[in-house]
C-alpha positions as CSV (number, residue, x, y, z in Angstrom):
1,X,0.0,0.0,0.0
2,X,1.3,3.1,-1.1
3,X,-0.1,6.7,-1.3
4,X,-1.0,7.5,-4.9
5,X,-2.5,11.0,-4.6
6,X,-3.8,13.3,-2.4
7,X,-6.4,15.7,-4.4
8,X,-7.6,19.6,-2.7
9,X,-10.6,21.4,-3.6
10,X,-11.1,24.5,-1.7
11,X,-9.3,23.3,1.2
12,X,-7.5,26.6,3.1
13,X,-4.9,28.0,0.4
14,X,-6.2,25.8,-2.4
15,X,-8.7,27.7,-4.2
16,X,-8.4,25.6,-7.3
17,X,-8.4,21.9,-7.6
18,X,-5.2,20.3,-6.5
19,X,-4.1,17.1,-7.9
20,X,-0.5,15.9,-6.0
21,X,0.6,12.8,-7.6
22,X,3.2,10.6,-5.7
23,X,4.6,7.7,-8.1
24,X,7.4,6.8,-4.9
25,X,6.8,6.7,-1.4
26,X,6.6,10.0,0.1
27,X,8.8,10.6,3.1
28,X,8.7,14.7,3.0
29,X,6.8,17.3,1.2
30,X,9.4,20.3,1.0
31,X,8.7,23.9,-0.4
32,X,9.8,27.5,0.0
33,X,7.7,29.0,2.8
34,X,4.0,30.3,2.4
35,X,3.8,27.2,-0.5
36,X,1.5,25.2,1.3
37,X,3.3,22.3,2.8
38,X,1.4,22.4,6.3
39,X,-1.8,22.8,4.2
40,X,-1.2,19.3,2.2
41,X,-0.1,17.8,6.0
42,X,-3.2,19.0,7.4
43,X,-5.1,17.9,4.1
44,X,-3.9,14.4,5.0
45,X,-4.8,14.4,8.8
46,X,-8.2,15.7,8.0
47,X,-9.2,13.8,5.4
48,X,-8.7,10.5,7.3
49,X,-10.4,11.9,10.2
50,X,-8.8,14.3,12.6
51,X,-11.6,15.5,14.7
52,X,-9.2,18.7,16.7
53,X,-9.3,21.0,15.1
54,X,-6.5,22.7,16.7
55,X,-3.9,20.5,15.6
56,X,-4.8,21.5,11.8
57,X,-4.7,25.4,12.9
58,X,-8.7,25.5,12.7
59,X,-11.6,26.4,15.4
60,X,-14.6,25.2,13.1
61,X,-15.2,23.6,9.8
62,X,-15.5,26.7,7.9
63,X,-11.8,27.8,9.2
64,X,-10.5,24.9,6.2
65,X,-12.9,25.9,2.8
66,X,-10.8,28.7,1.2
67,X,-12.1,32.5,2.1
68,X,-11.1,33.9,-1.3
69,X,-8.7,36.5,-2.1
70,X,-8.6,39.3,-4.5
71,X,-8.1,36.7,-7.8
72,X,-10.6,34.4,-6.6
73,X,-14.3,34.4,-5.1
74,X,-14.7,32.2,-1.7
75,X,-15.9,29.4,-1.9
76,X,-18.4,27.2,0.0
77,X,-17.6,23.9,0.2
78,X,-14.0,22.1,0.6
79,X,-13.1,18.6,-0.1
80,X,-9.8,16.0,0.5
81,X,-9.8,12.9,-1.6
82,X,-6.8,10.3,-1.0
83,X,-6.1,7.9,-3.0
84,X,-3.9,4.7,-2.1
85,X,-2.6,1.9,-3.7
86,X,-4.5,-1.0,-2.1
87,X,-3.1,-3.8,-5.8
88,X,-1.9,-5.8,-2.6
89,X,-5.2,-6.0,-0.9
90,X,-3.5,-4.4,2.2
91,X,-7.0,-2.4,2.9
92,X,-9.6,-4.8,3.6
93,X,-11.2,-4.2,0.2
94,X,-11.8,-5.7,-2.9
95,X,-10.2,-2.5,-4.8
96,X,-6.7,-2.3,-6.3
97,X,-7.4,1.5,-5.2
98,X,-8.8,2.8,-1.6
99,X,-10.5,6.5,-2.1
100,X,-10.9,8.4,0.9
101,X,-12.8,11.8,0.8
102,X,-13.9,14.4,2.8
103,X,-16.4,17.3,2.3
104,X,-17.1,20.6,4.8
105,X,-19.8,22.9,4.0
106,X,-19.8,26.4,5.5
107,X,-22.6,25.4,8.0
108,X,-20.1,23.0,9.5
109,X,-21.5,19.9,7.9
110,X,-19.1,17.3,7.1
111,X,-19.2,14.4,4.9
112,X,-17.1,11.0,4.2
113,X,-17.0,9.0,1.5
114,X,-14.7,5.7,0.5
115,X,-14.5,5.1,-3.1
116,X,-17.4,7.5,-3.9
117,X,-20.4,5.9,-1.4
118,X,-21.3,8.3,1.2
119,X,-20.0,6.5,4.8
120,X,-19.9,7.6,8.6
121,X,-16.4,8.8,10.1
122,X,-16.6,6.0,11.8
123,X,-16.2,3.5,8.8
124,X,-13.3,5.7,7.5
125,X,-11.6,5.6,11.3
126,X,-12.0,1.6,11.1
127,X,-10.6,1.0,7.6
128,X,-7.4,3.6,8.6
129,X,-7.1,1.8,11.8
130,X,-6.7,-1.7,9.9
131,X,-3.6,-0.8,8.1
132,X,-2.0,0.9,10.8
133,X,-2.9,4.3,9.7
134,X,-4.5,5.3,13.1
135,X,-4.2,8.1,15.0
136,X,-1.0,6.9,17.3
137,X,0.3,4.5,14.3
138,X,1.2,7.4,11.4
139,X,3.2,10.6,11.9
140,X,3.3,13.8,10.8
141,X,6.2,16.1,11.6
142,X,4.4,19.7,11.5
143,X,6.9,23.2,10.6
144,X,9.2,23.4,13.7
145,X,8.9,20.1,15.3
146,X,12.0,18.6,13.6
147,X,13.9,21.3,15.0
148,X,12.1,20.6,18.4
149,X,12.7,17.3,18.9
150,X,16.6,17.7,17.7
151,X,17.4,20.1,20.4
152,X,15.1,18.2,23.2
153,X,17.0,17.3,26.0
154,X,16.8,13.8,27.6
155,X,13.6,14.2,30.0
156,X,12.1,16.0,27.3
157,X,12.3,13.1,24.5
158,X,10.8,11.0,27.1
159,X,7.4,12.7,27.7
């Protein structure tokens, strides 16, 4: 299993539809600052179903569909869609490739879907969970935590 592509629609900086296509596995997504790395991290997190918020800089749904700017309108709706490679039947799915999207509306409602049928964040929490993609089982070093956890002392790696 492999991550093929992770697609943005609206989501915070990315007005336009987003397609990031990985053909290797991905160990870092690197950029000159204000590109939008932490967006496509946060993308990631949320799509599979982060539920704070706060750890994807947000305070409600509506803080992750794009506000516009002066070259583009905002926009009402956001979505996430990741797509794995599942051709070794890792997921446990019948599908050579696992879809995972997300959708926010501006009056907070959000909805999940896995390979385009509408599901509860439930279903998608399950199906991460049983490939090890879980909340405690993948991790995503945010802007300054490398540096962090380089200069952390001895009691401080061990919290």
């Amino acid at each position: 299993m492999y991550l093929k592509s992770v697609e943005l629609s609206g989501f915070k900086s990315f007005a336009r539809k987003t397609n990031l296509l990985f053909s290797a596995p991905v160990t870092a997504v690197v950029g000159p600052n204000g590109s939008g790395k932490s967006n496509v991290a946060e993308a990631f997190r949320w799509a599979l179903g982060e539920q704070s918020l706060s750890t994807i800089r947000g305070k409600r749904g509506e803080d992750f569909i794009f506000n516009g700017s002066h070259e583009a309108a905002r926009l009402n709706h956001a979505a996430v869609t990741i797509v794995f490679d599942n051709s070794k039947k890792q997921f446990p799915l019948e599908y050579d490739e696992v879809v995972v999207s997300r959708h926010v509306y501006r009056d907070g409602t959000n909805e999940y879907y896995l390979n385009q049928s509408k599901v509860r964040l439930k279903d998608v929490l399950e199906l991460i969970a049983a490939v090890g993609l879980g909340q405690s089982n993948h991790y995503i070093i945010s802007q300054g935590e490398a540096d962090r956890m380089l200069s952390a002392n001895k009691s401080e790696r061990l919290r």
